[in-house]
C-alpha positions as CSV (number, residue, x, y, z in Angstrom):
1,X,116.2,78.5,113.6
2,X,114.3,80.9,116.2
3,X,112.7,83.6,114.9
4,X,114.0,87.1,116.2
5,X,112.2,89.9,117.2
6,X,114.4,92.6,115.1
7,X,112.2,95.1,114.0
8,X,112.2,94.9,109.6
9,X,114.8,96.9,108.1
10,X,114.0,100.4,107.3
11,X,113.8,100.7,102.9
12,X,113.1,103.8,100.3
13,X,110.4,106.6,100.6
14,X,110.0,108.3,97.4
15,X,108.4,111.5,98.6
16,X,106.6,112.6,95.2
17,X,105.9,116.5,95.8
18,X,106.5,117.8,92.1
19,X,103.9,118.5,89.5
20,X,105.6,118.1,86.5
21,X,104.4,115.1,84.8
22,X,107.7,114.8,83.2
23,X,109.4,114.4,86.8
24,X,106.7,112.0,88.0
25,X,107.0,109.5,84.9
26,X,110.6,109.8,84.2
27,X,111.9,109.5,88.2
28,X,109.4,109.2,91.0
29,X,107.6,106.6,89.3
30,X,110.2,104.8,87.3
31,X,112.5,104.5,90.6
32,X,110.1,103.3,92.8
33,X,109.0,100.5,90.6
34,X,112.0,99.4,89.4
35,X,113.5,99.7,92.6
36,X,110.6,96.6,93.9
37,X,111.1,94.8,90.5
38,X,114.8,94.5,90.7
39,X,115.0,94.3,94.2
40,X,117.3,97.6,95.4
41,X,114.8,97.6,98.0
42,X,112.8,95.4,100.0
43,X,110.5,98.2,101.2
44,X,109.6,101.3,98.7
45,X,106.9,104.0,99.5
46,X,105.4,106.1,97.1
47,X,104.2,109.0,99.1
48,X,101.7,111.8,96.9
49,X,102.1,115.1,98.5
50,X,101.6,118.9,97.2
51,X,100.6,119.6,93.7
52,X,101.8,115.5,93.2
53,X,98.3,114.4,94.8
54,X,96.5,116.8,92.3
55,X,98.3,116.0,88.9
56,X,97.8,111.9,89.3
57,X,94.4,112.1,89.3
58,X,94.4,114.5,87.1
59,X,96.5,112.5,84.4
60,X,95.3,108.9,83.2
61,X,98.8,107.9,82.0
62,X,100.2,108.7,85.5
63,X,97.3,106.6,86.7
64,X,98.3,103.7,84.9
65,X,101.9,104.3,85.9
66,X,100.7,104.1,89.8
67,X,99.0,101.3,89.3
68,X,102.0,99.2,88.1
69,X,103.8,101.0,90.8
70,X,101.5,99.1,93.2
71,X,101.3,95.6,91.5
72,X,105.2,96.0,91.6
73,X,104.9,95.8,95.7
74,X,105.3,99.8,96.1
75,X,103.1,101.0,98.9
76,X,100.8,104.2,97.9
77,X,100.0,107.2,100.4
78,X,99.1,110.4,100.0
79,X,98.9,113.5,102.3
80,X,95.0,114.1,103.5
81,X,95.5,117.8,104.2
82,X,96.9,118.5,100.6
83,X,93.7,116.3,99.2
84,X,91.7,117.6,101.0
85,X,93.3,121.1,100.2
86,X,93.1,120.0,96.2
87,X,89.9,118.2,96.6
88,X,90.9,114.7,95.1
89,X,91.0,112.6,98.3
90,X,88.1,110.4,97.3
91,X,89.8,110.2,93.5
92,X,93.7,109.3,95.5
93,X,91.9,106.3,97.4
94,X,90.0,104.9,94.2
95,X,93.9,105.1,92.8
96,X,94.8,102.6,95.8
97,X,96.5,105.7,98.1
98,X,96.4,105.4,101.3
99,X,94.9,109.0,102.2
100,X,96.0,110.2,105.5
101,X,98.0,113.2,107.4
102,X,101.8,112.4,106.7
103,X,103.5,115.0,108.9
104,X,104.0,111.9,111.9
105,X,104.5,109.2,109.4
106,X,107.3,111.2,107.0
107,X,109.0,112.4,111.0
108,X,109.0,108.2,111.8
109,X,110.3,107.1,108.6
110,X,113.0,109.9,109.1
111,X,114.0,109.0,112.8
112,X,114.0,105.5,112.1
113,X,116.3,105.2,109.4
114,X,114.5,105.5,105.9
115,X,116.0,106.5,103.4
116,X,113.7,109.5,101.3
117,X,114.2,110.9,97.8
118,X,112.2,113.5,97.2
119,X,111.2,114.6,93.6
């Protein structure tokens, strides 16, 4: 069979914004693991941005929760100009985020057919 050169198929941003830790454990975090573990999507992206970025590395439990997040296949990032804003860019990439500015990359997942659930 030849191979193609389709580009991969959009999947599931979970754009994580709220700093209730009840919100974070209970839906951001839960759906975007579960969602890699029982395959609803091929593709999931946990993105940390606002006051999201300052309460996981703020919150040890939370931490652990990311961390399965990641082993489950999720990919972390996090929005540089609210870490750097919160100062807890250095902590975010010890967590395993990907630290960068997210305006551009939350615009491309938009225009390209993501799907984003924002919490």
């Amino acid at each position: 069979m030849a191979a193609t050169n389709r580009p991969e198929a959009p999947g599931l941003v979970v754009l994580w914004t709220s700093g209730d830790p009840e919100a974070a454990r209970l839906m951001a975090l839960m759906y975007a693991k579960n969602s890699r573990l029982n395959g609803w999507w091929d593709r999931v992206i946990l993105v940390a941005w606002g006051p999201a970025s300052r309460l996981v590395c703020a919150d040890a439990g939370l931490q652990a929760e990311v961390a399965e997040c990641a082993a489950a296949g999720v990919r972390l990032r996090a929005c540089k100009a609210c870490a750097d804003a919160y100062g807890v860019g250095a902590e975010l990439e010890r967590l395993g985020f990907e630290v960068v500015y997210m305006g551009e990359p939350l615009t491309r997942y938009l225009k390209d057919g993501w799907k984003v659930l924002s919490v």
